[in-house]
Every structure is written in C-alpha cells, then in structure tokens.
C-alpha positions in Angstrom: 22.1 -12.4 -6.5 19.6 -10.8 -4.6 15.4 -11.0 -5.1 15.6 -7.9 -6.7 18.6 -8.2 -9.6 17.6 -11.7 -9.8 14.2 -10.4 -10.9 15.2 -7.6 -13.2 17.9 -10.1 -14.7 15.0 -12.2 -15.7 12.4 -10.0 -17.5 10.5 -8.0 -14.3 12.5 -4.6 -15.4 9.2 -3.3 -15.5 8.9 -3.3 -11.4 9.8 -0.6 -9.7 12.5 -2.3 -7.5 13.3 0.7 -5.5 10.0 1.5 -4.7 9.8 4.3 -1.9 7.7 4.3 1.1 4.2 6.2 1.0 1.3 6.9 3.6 -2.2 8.3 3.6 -3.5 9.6 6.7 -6.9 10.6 6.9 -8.2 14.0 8.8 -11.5 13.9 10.7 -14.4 16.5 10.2 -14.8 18.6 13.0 -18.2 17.6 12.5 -17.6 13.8 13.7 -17.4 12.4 9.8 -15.4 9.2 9.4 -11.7 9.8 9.3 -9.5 6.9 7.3 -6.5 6.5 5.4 -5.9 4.1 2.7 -3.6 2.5 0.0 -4.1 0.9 -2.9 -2.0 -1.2 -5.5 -4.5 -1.3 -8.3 -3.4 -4.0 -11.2 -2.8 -1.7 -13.8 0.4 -0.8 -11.7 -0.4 2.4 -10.3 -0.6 3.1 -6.3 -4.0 5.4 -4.9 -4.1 7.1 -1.9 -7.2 8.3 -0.1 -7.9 9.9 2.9 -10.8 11.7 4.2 -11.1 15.3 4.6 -7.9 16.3 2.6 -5.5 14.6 4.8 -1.6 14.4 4.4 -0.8 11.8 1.5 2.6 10.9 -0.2 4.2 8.4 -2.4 5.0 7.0 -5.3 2.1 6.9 -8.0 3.2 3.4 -10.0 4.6 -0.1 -8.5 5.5 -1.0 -11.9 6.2 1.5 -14.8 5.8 2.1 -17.8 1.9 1.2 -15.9 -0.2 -1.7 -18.6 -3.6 -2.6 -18.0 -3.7 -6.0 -16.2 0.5 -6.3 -15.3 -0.7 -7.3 -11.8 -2.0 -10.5 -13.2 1.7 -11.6 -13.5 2.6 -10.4 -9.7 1.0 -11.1 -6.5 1.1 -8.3 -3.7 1.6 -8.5 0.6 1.2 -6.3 3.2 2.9 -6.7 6.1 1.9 -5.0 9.2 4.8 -4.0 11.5 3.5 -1.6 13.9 -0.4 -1.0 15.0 -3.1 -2.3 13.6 -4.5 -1.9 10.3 -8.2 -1.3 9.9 -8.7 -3.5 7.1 -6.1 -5.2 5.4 -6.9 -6.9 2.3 -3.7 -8.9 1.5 -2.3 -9.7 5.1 -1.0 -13.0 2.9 -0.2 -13.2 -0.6 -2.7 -11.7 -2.9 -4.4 -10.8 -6.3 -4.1 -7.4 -7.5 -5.4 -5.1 -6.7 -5.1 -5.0 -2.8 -5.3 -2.2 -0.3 -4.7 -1.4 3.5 -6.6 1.3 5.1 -6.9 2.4 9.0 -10.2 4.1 9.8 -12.2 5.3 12.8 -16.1 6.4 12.3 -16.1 8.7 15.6 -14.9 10.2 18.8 -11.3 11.5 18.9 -8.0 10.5 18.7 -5.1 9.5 16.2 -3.5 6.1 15.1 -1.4 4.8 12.6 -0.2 1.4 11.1 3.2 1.3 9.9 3.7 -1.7 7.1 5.7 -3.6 4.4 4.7 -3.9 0.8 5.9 -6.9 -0.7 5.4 -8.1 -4.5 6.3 -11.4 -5.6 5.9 -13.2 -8.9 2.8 -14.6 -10.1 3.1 -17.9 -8.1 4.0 -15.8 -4.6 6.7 -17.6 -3.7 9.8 -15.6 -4.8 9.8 -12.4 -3.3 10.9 -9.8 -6.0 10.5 -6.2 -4.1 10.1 -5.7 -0.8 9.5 -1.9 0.8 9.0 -1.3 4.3 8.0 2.3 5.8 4.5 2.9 4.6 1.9 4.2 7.0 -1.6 4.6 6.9 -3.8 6.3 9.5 -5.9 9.3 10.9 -6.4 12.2 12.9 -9.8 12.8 14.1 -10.8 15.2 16.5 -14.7 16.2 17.1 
C-alpha cells in the first residue's frame, strides 16, 4: 500500500492526498520595487500565495480540508527544491507548520524561478504521507 492509501486508511482522510501543483511569481515595479514570489502552508491547512505587484499566482487554497485551526500540529511539512534556487526556504528539512518558500530579487532586471516538491509527513516526519512535485515560485522584474 502506498504512503498515501496507507495514510487515508489510517485516519489522515483529512489530507488532501492529490494535492495539485501551485506557483506564485512575483512582477517587479517599473519603478525598481522588490519583485518576489512566495508560498505558504499555514497550520490551519490552508496554502497563501504572494507576489509583488499583482503577479501570476495559482493553486490550490487548502493542504488539508475540511481546514481546523492547528491540524498542522499533527503533520510536519518539506520542501524540496529541484530546479534553481530558492530565495529563502524555510523547511529545506522536515518542519513545523507553517513553512513557506519564496524567490525574491530587490533590483536590476531579470527573471528566475525555483521549481520544488511539497512533501507532508506525519507528526514525527518520518513517514512520508503526500508528496507533490511541480510548484514554482519566482519573478519577473524589469526596471
């Protein structure tokens, strides 16, 4: 049985097992503001995306639903980078919720990205119970 069944088998119905991928990538102001995008898995189970400057961002809005204040006191979060580099990356190992992953630039021009995994385990972070690759946060900044 795989991470997943074995989890909803065993009282984790309440994760979204199929969780979709979702980015956040932040626009620059013409002006030379900050551009950044971020993502994050707060531990009431909903997921937030920002991104400066009404940037491009998509996804799904819960981790685990019905969402119940405090749930991610039972689960521990990872990101796992795959591509690029992520500006800041506050659960590069297993972690507390909440957690996020952001890419950011403060000026000049340009555009990057940082292409991830999120993986959620159980509240000891050793069995892996969702894992979703795909996500992507970044910017566009031009001055």
């Amino acid at each position: 049985m795989s991470g997943v069944a074995a989890a909803l088998c065993s009282g984790f119905a309440g994760l979204v097992a199929a969780l979709s991928a979702g980015s956040a990538v932040g626009d620059g102001l013409a002006t030379g503001g900050p551009a950044q995008g971020q993502i994050t898995f707060n531990a009431d189970g909903t997921i937030t995306y920002f991104t400066t400057s009404s940037g491009a961002k998509s996804g799904p809005t819960n981790w685990y639903n019905p969402t119940v204040a405090s749930i991610g006191a039972n689960y521990r979060v990872r990101f796992v980078v795959t591509a690029g580099t992520a500006t800041s990356n506050g659960a590069s190992t297993v972690s507390a919720f909440p957690a996020s992953i952001s890419k950011d630039v403060a000026s000049g021009s340009g555009a990057a990205n940082c292409t991830f995994t999120v993986e959620i385990y159980d509240s000891t972070g050793t069995t892996l119970l969702v894992s979703s690759p795909g996500w992507t946060v970044g910017y566009v900044h031009t001055v």
